[in-house]
N, C-alpha and C positions, 0 to 999 in steps of 0.2 A: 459472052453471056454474063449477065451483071447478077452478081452476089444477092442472095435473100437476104437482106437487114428486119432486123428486130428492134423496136425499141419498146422499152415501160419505162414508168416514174418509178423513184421511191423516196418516201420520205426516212430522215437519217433519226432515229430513234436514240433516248440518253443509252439504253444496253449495248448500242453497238458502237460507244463512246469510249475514249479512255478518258482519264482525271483532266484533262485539257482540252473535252467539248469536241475530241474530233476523231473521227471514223477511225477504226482499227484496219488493220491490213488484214486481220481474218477476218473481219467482218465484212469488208471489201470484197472479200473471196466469194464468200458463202450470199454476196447478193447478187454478182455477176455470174455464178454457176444456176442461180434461181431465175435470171434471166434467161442465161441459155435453156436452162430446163422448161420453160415457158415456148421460147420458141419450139423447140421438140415436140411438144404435146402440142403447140398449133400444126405442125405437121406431119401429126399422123404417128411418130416415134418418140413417145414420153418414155419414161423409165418404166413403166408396166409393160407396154411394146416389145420394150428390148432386153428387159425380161424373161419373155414370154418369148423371144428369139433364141437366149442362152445368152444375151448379151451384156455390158457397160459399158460407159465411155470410162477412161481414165485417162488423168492429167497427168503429162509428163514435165511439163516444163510452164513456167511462168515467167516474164518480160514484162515488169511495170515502171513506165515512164510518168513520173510525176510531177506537175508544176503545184497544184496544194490537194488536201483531203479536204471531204465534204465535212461540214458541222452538225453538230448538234439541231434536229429540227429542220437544216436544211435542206429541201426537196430536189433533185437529183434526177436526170436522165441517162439513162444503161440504155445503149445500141452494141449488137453484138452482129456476127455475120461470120461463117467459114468464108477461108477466101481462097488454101487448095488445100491438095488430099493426092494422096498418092497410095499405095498398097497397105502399107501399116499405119502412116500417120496422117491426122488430120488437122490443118493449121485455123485456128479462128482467133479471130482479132475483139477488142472490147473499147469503147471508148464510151470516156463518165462526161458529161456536162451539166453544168449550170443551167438554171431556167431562161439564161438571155444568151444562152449557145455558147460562152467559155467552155472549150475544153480542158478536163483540169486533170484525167489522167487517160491512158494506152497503156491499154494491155495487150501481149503479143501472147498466144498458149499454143501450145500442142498439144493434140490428144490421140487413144491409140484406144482398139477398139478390146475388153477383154473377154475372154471365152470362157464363163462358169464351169462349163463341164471338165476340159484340157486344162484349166487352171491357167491360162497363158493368154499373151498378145494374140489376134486373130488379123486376118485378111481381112482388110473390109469390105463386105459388100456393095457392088455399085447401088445396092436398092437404098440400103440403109443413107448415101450419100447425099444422090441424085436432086430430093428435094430441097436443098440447102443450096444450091447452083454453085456450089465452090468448082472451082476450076481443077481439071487432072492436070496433075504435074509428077512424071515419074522420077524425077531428081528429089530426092530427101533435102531438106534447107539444112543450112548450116547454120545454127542456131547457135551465139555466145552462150561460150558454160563461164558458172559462176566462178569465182576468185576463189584459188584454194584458200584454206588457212596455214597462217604460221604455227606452224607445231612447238618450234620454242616456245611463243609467246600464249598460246592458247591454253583456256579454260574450261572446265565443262561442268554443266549440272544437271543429275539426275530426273529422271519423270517417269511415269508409271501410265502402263497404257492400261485406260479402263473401260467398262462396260459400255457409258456412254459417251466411246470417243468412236465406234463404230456409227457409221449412219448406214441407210435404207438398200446401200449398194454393196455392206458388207466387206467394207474398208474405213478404215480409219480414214477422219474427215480430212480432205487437204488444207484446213484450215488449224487444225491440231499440229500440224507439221510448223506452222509457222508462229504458233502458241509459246510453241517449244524453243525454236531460235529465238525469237525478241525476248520470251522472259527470263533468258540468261544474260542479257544484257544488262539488268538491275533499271529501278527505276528511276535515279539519279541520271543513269545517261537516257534513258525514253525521255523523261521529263525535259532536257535539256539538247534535243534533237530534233529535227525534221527531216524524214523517208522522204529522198526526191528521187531514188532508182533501187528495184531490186530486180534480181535475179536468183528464180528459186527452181530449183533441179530434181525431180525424184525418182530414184532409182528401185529399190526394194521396199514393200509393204513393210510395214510395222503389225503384231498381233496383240491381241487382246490378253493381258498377264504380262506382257513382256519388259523390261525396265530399259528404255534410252537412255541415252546417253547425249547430251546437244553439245555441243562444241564450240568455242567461239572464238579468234582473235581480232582485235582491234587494230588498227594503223589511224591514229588522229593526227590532223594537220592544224593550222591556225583557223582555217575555216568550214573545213568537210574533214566529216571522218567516213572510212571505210570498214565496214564489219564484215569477216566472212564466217561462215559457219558450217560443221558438219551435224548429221545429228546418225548414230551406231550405235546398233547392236551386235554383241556377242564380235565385237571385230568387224561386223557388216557397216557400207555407207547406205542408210538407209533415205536420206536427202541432202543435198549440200547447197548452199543460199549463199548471195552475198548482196549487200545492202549499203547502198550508199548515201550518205548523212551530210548534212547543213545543221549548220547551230541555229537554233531559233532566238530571236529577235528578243 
């Protein structure tokens, strides 16, 4: 049975730019979750739906394979598609291209279904699945976890979870998670770097009042560097990332 693919445009706007004209990695987040949210509401399960079920999806894990980021102004095509599913998790794929069909990034995600009332990961429903044509597969994938950090060598900088870092699902956005690793980076090394792989992992929610902790060690070579990150509370690993770097030209 062949997968239900999705595609929409988007044009890449200056706000979802950093100081070098090109697409952020949250911003990246929050347009390919606005696709799949698109696909959903063409089939029948938007976020009010599965709402209205006692449901959300949540994002456990992210795999971005990158050859370059979109620009400034430049228009953009997001294809998305589940491709399987098994009892708790559900795997969907993302791929960004060019208007002359360069593909420029893959993304690999998992997601898991959660249960508002239990407070927890749920079973999924074949209903809720079914129209997506993702394939069952009862074996869980083995999905690379990201690179610990060096506890020697690591650093960390404080953040503060606020009012409007909660979105419509009533979790902190997955894109605040990743706000959080880069901007402890500083921007001497953003500015002087190019994201060609990451690997981002979430474990425990973060609350609203609560103060992180982001974490980070470096490993630079003569020509890639490797960053990994945790980000904790109270002693919790609340997500751990690692990101792999090219020096820019």
């Amino acid at each position: 049975m062949a997968v239900k693919k999705y595609q929409n445009t988007k044009e890449i706007s200056y706000y979802m730019c950093d100081r070098t004209h090109t697409l952020t990695l949250p911003m990246l987040v929050n347009l390919i979750l606005e696709v799949s949210g698109e696909q959903s509401e063409e089939l029948g399960l938007g976020e009010e739906v599965m709402q209205e079920k006692g449901y959300s999806w949540i994002i456990l894990q992210y795999e971005f394979e990158i050859d370059r980021f979109p620009k400034n102004k430049e228009t953009i095509e997001i294809e998305t598609y589940a491709t399987e599913y098994n009892k708790l998790f559900c795997y969907r794929d993302f791929v960004i291209r060019d208007l002359t069909g360069n593909e420029l990034i893959m993304i690999h995600s998992t997601f898991a279904l959660f249960d508002f009332t239990k407070r927890k990961m749920a079973r999924i429903p074949e209903e809720i699945v079914v129209p997506y044509k993702a394939t069952f597969n009862k074996r869980v994938k083995r999905t690379p976890k990201p690179v610990e950090i060096d506890e020697e060598k690591a650093y960390s900088k404080p953040f503060h979870v606020r009012y409007f870092d909660i979105d419509t699902n009533q979790h902190v956005n997955n894109s605040k998670y990743l706000d959080w690793t880069l901007n402890t980076l500083g921007g001497e090394f953003l500015s002087n770097h190019k994201l060609v792989y990451a690997n981002v992992k979430f474990d425990k929610e973060v609350y609203e009042g609560q103060v992180i902790q982001s974490y980070v060690s470096i490993t630079e070579n003569k020509e890639t560097s490797l960053s990994a990150h945790k980000i904790r509370t109270e002693g919790i690993t609340n997500c751990s990332a690692s990101f792999k770097w090219e020096n820019r030209a």
